[in-house]
N, C-alpha and C positions, 0 to 999 in steps of 0.2 A: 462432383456437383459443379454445373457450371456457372459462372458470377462474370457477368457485365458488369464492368465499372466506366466509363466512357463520358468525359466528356463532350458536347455536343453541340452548344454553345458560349461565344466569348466576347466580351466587352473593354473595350481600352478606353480611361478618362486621361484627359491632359487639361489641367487645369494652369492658365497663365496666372502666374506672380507679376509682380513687379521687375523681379530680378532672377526668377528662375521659373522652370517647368516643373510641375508635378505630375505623376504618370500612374496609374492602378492598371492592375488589368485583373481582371473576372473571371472565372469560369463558371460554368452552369453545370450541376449534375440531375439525375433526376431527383435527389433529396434535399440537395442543397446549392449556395453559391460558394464558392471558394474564393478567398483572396490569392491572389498568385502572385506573378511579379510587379514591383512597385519601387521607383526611384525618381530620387531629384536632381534635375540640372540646371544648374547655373547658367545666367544669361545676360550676357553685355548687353546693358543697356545703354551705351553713349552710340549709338548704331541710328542708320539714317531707319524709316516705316519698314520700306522694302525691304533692308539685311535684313532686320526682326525677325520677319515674318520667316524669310528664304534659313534663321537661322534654328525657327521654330519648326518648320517642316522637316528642314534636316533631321533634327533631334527624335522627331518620333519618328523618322525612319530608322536611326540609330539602336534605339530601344525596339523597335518590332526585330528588328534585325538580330540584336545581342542576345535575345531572349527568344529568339526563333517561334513568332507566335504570330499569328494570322487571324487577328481579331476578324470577327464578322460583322462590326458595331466600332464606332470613334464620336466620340461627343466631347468637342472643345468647351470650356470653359472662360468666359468674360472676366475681367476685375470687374470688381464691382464700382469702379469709380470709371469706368466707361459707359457704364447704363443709366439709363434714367427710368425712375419709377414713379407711375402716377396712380393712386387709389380711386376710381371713378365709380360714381354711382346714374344708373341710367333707370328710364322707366321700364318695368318688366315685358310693356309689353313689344320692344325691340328686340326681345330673348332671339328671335328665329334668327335675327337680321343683325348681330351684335358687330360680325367684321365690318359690312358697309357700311353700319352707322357709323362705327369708328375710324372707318378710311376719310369717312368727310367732317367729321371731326375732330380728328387728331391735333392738327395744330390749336384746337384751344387749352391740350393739354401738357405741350414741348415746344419750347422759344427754336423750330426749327419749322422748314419747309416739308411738306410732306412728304415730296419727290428723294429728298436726302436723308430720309430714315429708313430704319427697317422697328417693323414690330410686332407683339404677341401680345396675346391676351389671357387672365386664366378667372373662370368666374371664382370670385371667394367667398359670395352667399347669394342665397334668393330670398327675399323679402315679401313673400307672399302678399302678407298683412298688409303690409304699405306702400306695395304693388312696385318694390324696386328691386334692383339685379347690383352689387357691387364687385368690380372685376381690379383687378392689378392689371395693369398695362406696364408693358415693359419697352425702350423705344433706345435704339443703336443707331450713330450715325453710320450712312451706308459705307464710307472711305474706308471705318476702322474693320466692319466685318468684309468689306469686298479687297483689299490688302493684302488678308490671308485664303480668300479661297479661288480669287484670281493667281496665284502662284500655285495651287494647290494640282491643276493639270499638268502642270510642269513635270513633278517628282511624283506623277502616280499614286497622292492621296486624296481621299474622298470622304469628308465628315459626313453623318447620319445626325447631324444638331449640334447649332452652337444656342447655348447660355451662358444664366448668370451664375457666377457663384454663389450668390444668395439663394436661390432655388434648389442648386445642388445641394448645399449645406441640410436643407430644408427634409428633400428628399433623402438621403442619408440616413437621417432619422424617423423616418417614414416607413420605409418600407420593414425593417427588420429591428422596430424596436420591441426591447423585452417588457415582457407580462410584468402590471404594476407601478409601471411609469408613464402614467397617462397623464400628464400636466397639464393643468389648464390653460397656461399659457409657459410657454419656454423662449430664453432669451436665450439663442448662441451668438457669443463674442469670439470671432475669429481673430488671433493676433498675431500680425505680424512687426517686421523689425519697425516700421515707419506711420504701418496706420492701423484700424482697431475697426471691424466689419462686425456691426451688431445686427442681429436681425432677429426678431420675433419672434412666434408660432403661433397658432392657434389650433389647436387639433392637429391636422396636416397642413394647414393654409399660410402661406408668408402675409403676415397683416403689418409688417414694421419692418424698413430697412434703413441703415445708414452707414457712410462709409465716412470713418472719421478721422484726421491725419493726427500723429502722436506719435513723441518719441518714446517707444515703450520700452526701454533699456533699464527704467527705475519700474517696480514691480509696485511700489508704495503708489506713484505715481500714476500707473498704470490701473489700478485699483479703482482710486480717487474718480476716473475719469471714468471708467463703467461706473459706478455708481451713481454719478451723477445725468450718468446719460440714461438709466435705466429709470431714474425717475423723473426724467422728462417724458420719457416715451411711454411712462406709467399714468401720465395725468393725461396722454393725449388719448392713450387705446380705454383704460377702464374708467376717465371723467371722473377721476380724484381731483380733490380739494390739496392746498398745500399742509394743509393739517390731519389729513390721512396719512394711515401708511402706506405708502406710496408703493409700495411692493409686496404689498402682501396679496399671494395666488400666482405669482411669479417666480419661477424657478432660471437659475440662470447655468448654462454651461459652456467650457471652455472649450475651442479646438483650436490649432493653425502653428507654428512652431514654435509661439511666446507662452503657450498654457505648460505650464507644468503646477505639479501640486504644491509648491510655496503659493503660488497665486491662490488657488486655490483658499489656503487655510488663510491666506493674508485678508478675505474679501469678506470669507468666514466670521472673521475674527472679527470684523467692523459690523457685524451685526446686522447688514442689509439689503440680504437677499438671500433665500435659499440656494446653498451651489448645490449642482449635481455633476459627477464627471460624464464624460463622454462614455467613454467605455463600459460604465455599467449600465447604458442607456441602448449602447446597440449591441444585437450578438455576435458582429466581429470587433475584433479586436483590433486596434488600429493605431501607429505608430501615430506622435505629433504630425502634423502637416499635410496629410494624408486623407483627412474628411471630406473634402471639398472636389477632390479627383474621384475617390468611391463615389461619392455621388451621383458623379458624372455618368461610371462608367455601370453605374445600376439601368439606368435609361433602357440597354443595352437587353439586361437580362430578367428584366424585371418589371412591372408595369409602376410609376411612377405619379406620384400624389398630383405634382407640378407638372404641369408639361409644356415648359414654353421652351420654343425654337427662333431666335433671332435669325436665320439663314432663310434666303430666298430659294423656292424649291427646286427651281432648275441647277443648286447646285447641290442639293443633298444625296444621300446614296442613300438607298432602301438596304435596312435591319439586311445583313447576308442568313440567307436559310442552307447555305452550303453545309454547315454542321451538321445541322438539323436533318438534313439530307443523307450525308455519308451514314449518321448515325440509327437512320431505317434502313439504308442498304445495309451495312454489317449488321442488323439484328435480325435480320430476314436472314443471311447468309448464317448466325447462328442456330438459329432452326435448322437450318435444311445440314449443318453439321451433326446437330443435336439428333437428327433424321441417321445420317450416317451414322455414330455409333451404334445404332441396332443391326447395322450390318446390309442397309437395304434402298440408301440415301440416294446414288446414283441413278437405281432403276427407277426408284418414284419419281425423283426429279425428271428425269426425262419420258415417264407419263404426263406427268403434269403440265410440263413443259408442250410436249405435242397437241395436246387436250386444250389447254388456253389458244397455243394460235389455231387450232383448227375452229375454236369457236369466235376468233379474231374474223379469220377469215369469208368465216360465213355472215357476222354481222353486217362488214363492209359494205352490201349495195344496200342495207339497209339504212346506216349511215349519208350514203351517198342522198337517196330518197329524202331523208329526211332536211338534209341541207337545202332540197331543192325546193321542199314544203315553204322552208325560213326563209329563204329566198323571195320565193313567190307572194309570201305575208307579207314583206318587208317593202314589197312595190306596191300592195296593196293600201297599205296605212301610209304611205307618200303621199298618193292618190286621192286617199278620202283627207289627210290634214288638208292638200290643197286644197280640195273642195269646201273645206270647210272655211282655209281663210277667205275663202270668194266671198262667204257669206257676207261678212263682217258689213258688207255696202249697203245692206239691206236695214242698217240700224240707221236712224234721224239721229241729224245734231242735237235735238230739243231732246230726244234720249238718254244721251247723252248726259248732256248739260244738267237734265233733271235729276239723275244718281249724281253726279258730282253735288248736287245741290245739297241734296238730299246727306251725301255721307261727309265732305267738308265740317269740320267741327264752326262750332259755332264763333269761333276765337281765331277763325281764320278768313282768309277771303283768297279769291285768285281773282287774277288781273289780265293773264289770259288763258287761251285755250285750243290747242291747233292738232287738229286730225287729220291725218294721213298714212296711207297705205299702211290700215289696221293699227296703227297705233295710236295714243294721247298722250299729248303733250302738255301740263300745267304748272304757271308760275304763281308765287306770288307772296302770302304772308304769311308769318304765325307765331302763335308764341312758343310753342314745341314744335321745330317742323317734325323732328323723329316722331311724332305719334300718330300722324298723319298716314302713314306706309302700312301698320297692319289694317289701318280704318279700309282702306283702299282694297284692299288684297280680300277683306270677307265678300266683298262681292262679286256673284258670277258673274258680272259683267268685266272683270280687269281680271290679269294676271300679266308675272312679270316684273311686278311693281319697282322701281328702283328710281335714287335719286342720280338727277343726269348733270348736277353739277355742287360744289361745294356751297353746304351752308354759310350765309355769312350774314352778319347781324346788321341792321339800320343803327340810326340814332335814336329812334323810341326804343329798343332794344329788342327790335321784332325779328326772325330769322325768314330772311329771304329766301325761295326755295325752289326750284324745277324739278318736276316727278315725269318719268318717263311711264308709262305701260300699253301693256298688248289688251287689244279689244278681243274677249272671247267669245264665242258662241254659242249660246243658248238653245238648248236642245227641247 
C-alpha cells in the first residue's frame, strides 16, 4: 500500500527580545501543522543599530543553516515597545477608501511626520447602526524597520512581513484554539525579565495593548501589577464602574519566559481574575517563550485573524510556492509509479507523453491567432478611451459647477475650482473633509476621486481640503 507523508510547506518566526532571538519553524502537512525546530539566542545589546541588526541576520542564517531547512515564508517580529497603537474610529462610509484617508491623516494620530513612519491597518468592527468602521492602526518609525531590511540584501535574506508582537500573540491563539474555550474576552500577559506585554482579545480582534516596564523577579510582585493593570483596562474596554467587578467575563492567560504555574496559582489565589493556561488553550504544545515566535511563523502556513505587515512592499518576498510545487511534481511522479507496478508504466507514459505534445503542437497557431485577436482589441480600446477623453470638452463650466453644487454637502463650501485637460480641481472647507470623496465618486460625472493634498484644520476647527478628479463621459 502506498502512503505520502510529505511535507510541502514551511514557516520560520523570529520574534526580537530585548536581549535575545526567538525562532519557531513550521511545517505544513496535508492534516496538520507541525511544530519542528525551535531555539533561543542570546543577544548583546550594548551594540551600536547597525551590529544589532548585522547580528540578527547572522543568527537566522545560523539556525536555517543548523537545522538544514529552507523556509518558504520568514515573518520578523517587533517589541512591542517600538510600535505605536492607535484605536480609530472613522465614518463607514470611507470603508472603500480607508488607506488614503489615513495616509492624510495619519499625523493626527502619531506625534511623528508622516514621511518617517511606516503603517497598517486591521478593521476591528463595522458599526453599521451608527454608520462607523473602528480599525487599529499600527505605526513604526521607518530608521528602526529600514535598519534591518537594508542589511538584509547583504546576506541573502528576505522577510515575507514584519509585526507586532502583540498580533502575533493574538494570532497564536487564533488560529488553532481548542473546542470550548471561546472567551469573551481574553487577557494575555506576556512576561518577560524587565517588562510585562498585556494585551486583550476579543473574539479574534486585539482591542487592548500595553507594554509595561517591571521588575518581574518577585512573582507576588509581579501578580500585584497584572491585577491592577487588568482593571484599569477593564473599566476602559467594558465601562465599569469602580464598584463593579472589574473582571468579571475576563479570562487572563500567561506566556513569555516568566509564566510558570506558581504564577499562575499566586493570581489564583488573590481571587481576581479567571486564569487559564496557554496550553490548554491551543493544540500545540508550546515550551515558555516560544508563543510570540509560532505566531509569527503561522502567517506562513495558515491564514491569520490579524494581518498587519509594518514592511514597505518593495522589500517583502512573496509566501515561496517552491514546496508546494516539488510536492505536485512528486505526487504526479507517484502515480505514474503506482502506473508501473502493474507492469505497464513505461509504455503508457510514453503514449501519453507523445499524445499531449502532439496535441501541443497542434494548438500552437491556434495560440498564435488568438494573441493576435488580443493584440488587435488592445489597440482598439486605446483608441476608443482616447476618443472618449476628447469628449470631455464638450461639457460647460456651468455643468460643471451645477453637480458640484448640487452634491457639496451643505456644511461645506469651496472656494475654488479649476479645469483642465479633463480633470477638477476643488478646494476649500468642511467639517468632515473625508465624507466629501464617496459624495463625489456616486456621480457619473467624476471618477478617480482622490485627495490631492493633506487635511489640515483652521481655527474655527473646519478641515481645509483639495479634491482631485477625472471628468467622465456620459454615454
Amino acid at each position: 500500500m502506498w502512503r505520502i507523508n510529505l511535507f510541502f510547506e514551511s514557516s520560520l518566526g523570529v520574534d526580537i527580545k530585548d536581549n535575545c532571538l526567538v525562532f519557531v519553524h513550521l511545517k505544513k502537512t496535508f492534516k496538520n501543522i507541525v511544530f519542528a525546530e525551535h531555539e533561543i539566542f542570546p543577544v548583546e545589546t550594548a551594540k551600536s543599530a547597525d551590529e544589532t541588526c548585522k547580528i540578527y541576520l547572522e543568527l537566522i542564517q545560523n539556525f536555517i543553516s543548523k537545522n538544514s531547512i529552507k523556509p518558504d515564508t520568514i515573518f520578523l517580529g517587533l517589541p512591542r515597545n517600538t510600535v505605536l497603537f492607535k484605536y480609530v474610529e472613522l465614518p463607514l462610509a470611507v470603508k472603500e477608501h480607508l488607506e488614503n484617508t489615513l495616509k492624510y491623516e495619519i499625523e493626527k494620530y502619531f506625534p511623528f511626520a508622516s514621511d518617517n513612519i511606516y503603517f497598517d491597518f486591521q478593521v476591528i468592527e463595522t458599526d453599521n447602526r451608527n454608520n462607523k468602521i473602528n480599525l487599529l492602526v499600527a505605526a513604526v518609525k521607518k530608521n528602526i524597520v529600514d535598519a534591518i531590511l537594508e542589511t538584509c540584501p547583504q546576506v541573502g535574506l528576505y522577510f515575507s512581513g514584519i509585526e507586532i508582537s502583540s498580533t502575533a500573540l493574538v494570532n497564536s491563539l487564533s488560529y488553532d484554539r481548542l473546542a470550548g474555550h471561546d472567551h469573551p474576552y481574553l487577557a494575555i500577559a506576556d512576561i518577560r525579565s524587565d517588562h510585562i506585554e498585556l494585551n486583550i482579545k476579543k473574539k479574534d480582534m486585539l482591542i487592548y495593548s500595553k507594554y509595561i516596564e517591571a521588575d518581574t523577579k518577585s512573582q507576588d510582585s509581579t501578580a500585584e501589577i497584572l491585577i491592577n493593570e487588568l482593571n484599569d483596562a477593564t473599566l476602559i474596554l467594558l465601562h465599569k464602574t469602580d464598584d463593579d467587578n472589574r473582571t468579571d467575563g475576563l479570562s487572563l492567560t500567561l506566556t513569555g519566559t516568566g509564566a510558570d504555574d506558581d504564577l499562575y496559582k499566586l493570581i489564583k489565589a488573590k481571587g481576581a481574575v479567571d486564569t487559564v493556561p496557554y496550553n490548554s488553550l491551543s493544540a500545540h504544545t508550546l515550551p515558555a517563550g516560544f508563543e510570540t515566535a509560532y505566531g509569527l511563523a503561522l502567517k506562513g502556513v495558515a491564514e491569520a485573524a490579524i494581518d498587519i505587515n509594518l514592511a514597505p512592499a518593495g522589500f517583502l518576498k512573496k509566501p515561496g510556492r517552491a514546496g508546494r510545487n516539488i510536492f505536485l511534481i512528486l505526487f504526479i511522479l507517484s502515480i505514474i509509479s503506482a502506473v508501473g507496478w502493474a507492469g505497464s508504466s513505461l509504455v503508457k507514459a510514453k503514449i501519453i507523453t507523445n499524445s499531449l505534445n502532439a496535441e501541443i503542437a497542434a494548438l500552437k497557431p491556434e495560440f498564435k491567432q488568438v494573441e493576435h485577436l488580443r493584440t488587435e482589441l488592445n489597440e482598439m480600446e486605446n483608441s476608443l478611451q482616447h476618443l472618449n477623453r476628447l469628449r470631455h470638452n464638450n461639457r460647460s463650466m456651468l455643468e460643471i459647477v451645477n453637480t458640484l453644487a448640487m452634491l457639496i454637502p451643505k456644511t461645506a463650501w469651496v472656494k475654488n475650482i479649476t479645469c483642465k485637460n479633463g480633470t477638477v480641481e476643488i478646494e476649500g472647507y468642511a467639517d468632515t473633509a473625508s465624507g466629501i470623496i464617496p459624495v463625489l465618486e456616486k456621480s457619473p460625472m467624476f471618477s478617480d476621486v482622490s485627495f490631492k493634498s493633506t487635511i489640515v484644520k483652521d481655527r474655527s476647527g473646519k478641515e481645509r481640503f483639495k479634491i482631485g478628479m477625472s471628468l467622465s463621459i456620459f454615454k
